[in-house]
N, C-alpha and C positions, 0 to 999 in steps of 0.2 A: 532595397536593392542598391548598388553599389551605384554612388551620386545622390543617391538620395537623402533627403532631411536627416530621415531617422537614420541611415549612415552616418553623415557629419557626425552627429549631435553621439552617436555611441563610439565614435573613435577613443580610443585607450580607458572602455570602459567592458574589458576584456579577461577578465583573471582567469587564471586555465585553472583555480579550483573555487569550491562557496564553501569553505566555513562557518561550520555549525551547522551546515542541514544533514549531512553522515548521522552526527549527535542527538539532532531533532528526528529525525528518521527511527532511530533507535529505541528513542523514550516513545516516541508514538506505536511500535512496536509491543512495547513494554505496556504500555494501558491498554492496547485493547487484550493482548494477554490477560493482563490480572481483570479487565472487564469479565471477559469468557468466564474465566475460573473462578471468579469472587462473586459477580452478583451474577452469574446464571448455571454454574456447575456445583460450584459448594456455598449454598446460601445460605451458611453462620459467619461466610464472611462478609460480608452484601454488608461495609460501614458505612452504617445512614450518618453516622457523625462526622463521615467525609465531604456532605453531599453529595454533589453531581459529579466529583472528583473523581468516583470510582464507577459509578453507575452509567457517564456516560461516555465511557470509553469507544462506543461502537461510532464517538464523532473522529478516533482517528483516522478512521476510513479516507472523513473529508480531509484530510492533512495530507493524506497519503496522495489522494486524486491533486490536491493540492501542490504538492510535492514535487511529484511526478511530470508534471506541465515545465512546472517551473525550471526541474533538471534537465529537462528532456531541449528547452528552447533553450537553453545553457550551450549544452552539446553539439545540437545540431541546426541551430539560426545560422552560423553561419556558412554551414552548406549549403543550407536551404536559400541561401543569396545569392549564392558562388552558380547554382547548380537548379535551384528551380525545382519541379518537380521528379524531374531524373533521378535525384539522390533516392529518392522512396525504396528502390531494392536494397542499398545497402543499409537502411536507415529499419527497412523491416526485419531484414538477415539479422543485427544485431539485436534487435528486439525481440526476434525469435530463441535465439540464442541466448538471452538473457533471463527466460520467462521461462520457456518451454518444455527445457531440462529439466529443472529442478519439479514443476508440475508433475512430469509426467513418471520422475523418479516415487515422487510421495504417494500419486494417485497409484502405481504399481503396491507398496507398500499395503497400500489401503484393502486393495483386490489379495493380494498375498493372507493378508490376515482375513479377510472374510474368508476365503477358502480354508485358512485354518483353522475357525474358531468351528465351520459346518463338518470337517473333517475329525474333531474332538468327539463331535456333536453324534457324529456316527460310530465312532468306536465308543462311547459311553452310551446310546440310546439304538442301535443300529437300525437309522434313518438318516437318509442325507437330503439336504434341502438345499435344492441349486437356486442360483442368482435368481429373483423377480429378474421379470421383464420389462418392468415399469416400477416406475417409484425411485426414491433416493437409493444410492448404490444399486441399483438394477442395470441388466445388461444394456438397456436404453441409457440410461445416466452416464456408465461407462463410455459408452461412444458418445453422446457431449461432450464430457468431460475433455476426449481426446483428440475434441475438436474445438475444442477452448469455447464452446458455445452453452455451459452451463446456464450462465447470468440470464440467460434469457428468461428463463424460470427454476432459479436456483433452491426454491423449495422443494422439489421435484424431480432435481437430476442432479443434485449437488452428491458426492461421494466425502468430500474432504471440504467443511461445510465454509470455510473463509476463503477458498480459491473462485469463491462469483464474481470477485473483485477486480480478479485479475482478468476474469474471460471479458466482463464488460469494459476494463478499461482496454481492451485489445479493440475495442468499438474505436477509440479515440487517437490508438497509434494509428489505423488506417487513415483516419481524416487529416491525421496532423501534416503532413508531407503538405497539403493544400492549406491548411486554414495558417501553419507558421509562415507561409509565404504573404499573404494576407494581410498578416498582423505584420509584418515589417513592413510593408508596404505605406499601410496608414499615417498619418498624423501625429501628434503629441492628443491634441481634441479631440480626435476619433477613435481614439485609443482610449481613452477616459469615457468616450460615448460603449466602446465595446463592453469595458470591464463592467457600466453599469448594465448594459445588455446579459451577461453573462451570468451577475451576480441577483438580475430582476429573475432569473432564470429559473435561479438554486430558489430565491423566495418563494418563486410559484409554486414549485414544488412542495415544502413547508406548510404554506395554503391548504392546496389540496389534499394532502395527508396530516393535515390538523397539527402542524407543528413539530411532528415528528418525525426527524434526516434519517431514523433507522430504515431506510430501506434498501433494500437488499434483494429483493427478488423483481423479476421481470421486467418492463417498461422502465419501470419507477427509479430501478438501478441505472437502468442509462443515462434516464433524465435527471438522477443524482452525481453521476460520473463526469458524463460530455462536458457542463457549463461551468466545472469545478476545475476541469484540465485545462480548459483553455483560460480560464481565470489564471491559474499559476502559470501559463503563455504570458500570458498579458505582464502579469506581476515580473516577471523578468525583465521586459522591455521596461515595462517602469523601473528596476534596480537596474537593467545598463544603461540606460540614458539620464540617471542620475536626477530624475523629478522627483524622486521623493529620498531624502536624508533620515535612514530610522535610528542613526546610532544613538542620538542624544536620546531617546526616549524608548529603548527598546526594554529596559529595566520595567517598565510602566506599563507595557503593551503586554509582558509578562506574565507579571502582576494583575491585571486587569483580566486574562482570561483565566488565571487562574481564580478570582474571586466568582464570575461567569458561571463557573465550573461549578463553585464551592455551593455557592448561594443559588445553582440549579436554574439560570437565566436561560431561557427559551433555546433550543436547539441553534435556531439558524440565527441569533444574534452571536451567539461563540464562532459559528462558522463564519460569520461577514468579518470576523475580528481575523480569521487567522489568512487571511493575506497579508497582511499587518505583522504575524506574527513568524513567520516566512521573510519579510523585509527586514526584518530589528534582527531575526536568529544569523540571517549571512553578512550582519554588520556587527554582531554582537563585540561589545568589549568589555571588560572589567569583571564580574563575577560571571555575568550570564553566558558571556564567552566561553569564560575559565569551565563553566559547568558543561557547555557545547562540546566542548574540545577536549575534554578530559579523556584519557585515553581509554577506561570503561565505559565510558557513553559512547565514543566513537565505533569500539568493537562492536557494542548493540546494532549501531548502524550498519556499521560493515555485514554481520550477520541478519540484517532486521527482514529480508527477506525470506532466508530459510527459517525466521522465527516465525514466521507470519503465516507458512504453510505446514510447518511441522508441528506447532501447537494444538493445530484441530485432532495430527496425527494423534500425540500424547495423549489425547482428551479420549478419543479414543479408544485405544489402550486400553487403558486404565478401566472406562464401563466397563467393557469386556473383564478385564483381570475383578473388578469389583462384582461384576453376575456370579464370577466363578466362585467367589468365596462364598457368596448370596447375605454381599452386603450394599447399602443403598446410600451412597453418598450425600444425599439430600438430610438425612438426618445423623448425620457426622455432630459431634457437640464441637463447639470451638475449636478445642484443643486438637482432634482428630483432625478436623481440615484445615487444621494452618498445617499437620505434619502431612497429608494431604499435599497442599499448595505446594510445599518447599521441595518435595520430593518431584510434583510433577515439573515445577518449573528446571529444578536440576537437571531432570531429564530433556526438555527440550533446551536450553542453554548447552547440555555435553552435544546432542544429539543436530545441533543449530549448525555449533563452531565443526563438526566434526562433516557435516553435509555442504557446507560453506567452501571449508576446505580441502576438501577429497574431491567433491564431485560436483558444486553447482562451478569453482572458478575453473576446475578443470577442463571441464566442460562447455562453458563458455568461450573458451581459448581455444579449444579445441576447435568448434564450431565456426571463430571468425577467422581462423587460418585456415581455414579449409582453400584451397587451390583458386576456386573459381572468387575469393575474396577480393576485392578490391585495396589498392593500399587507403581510400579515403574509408572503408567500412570497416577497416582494423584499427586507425585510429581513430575512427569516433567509438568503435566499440570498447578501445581502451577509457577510452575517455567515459561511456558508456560506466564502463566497470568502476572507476578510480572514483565515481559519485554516489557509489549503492544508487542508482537511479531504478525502480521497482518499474 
């Protein structure tokens, strides 16, 4: 709060953008992509000679919950000083607006084509078979879905199978308005006492599901989500108050996860690493900068949200377009599903840039100039935008 330590101590430590995490957002983007499509949709590409480089892509997830803390306490810490708990409607309004469009556009898409692929189904067989009522894309799942409550049990109700992600971290925008006020509150100590609270958190987790952060359905997604978002909370206060310096060693930190990776080191030892790798990505200089900032990695970013939910789309797709010819992806020889791969990635990268720009930013804008807007919920919401903050 404003007089306080942790005030002092973050004056002119302020940049109105972060550098490289657009970039890092984008490539994390980019693996759990070719996770999906390499080691679970076409397995002649599943390269064990990559290791855990490509197999364990589903730990973007945690970079992403990661990420997201981190952008989010960027944007809006210092409202939340200025303003307390008050700020929460505009703070939700943009985060509604940022999520919920592009959701509710794709999950449309999803229902669109189930109706068409049962509507084929009747003029080639004339039988029509309406939506279950239960089950994944059933009329039940549907209404989760469009009440962002999928995650809860997203084996189950999930329609567009990588948006659980987003309904459980919609758990952690509600809390946030209380827990960033909190964390600016505390200490430099008590801050260091949180992160290790935080991060004992994600271990237990690990623990109890034997090592393995894929999870993704029910409880287990929150208590994968929660202690991961306010971790990249934390990890900001650590990079504005300047305790921790990762430029000298971010080349290494790198390197390091990417060996983790390679050599297939335990789940939650890559995850402890990537706050670390979050610190060195928004100081980065010299090549790892230069690779951050390149203006293809950054467009990933920029787009890494519509890739992130229109990917499941394509996936999609495609079984269906593959029933019809009554051929079966799974025994594709190499050669078949690298042309496979390259066509479906084409299609979500045309289909990313083209929902990015027609309708998720359109839309967006549209939503935070709405009349009843605040001028503080239009600039945080530009601010909001100008980070790809997911």
């Amino acid at each position: 709060m404003p007089g306080s330590p942790a005030a002092s101590k973050a004056t002119n430590r302020t940049p109105k953008s972060l550098p490289g995490l657009t970039g890092l957002r984008g490539l994390a983007a980019l693996w759990v992509v070719l996770y999906h499509y390499c080691s679970l949709y076409l397995p002649a590409l599943d390269a064990h000679w990559l290791g855990g480089l490509l197999s364990r892509g589903y730990l973007a997830v945690d970079l992403f919950f990661l990420l997201s803390g981190f952008v989010l306490a960027h944007v809006y810490s210092d409202a939340a000083e200025r303003k307390g708990f008050a700020f929460f409607r505009s703070f939700m309004r943009a985060r509604v607006a940022r999520i919920y469009p592009l959701h509710l556009f794709v999950l449309a898409l999803f229902v669109a084509m189930a109706f068409a692929v049962r509507g084929i189904h009747y003029v080639q067989e004339g039988a029509y078979y309406p939506l279950p009522l239960t089950g994944a894309r059933s009329l039940e799942a549907l209404v989760a879905n469009v009440l962002m409550l999928q995650g809860v049990q997203a084996g189950e109700l999930s329609w567009n199978y990588p948006a659980w992600s987003i309904s459980v971290e919609f758990a952690a925008y509600l809390m946030f308005p209380l827990v960033i006020g909190l964390l600016w509150r505390i200490s430099g100590r008590s801050l260091f006492v949180a992160a290790f609270a935080a991060l004992a958190t994600v271990w237990a987790l690990a623990y109890v599901a034997g090592g393995d952060m894929n999870q993704w359905d029910g409880l287990a997604a929150l208590w994968r989500c929660l202690p991961q978002f306010f971790l990249g909370c934390i990890c900001y206060r650590v990079y504005r108050q300047g305790l921790i310096d990762a430029r000298a060693w971010a080349g290494l930190v790198f390197v390091a996860a990417l060996l983790m990776l390679y050599f297939d080191y335990c789940d939650i030892v890559v995850v402890t690493l990537f706050p670390l790798v979050i610190l060195c990505a928004v100081s980065a200089r010299g090549v790892s900068g230069r690779i951050l900032n390149a203006r293809p990695v950054v467009l990933l970013g920029e787009i890494s949200f519509s890739i992130y939910l229109v990917h499941g789309l394509v996936q999609h797709a495609t079984t269906h377009a593959l029933n019809a010819l009554e051929l079966d992806q799974t025994e594709f020889s190499v050669g078949h599903s690298w042309a496979a791969l390259a066509l479906m990635l084409l299609t979500v990268f045309v289909v990313s840039i083209a929902s990015y720009r027609f309708f998720e930013k359109p839309m967006r804008r549209w939503l935070n100039e709405r009349p009843i807007a605040a001028g503080t919920a239009r600039a945080s919401a530009a601010a909001d935008q100008s980070f790809a903050a997911r």
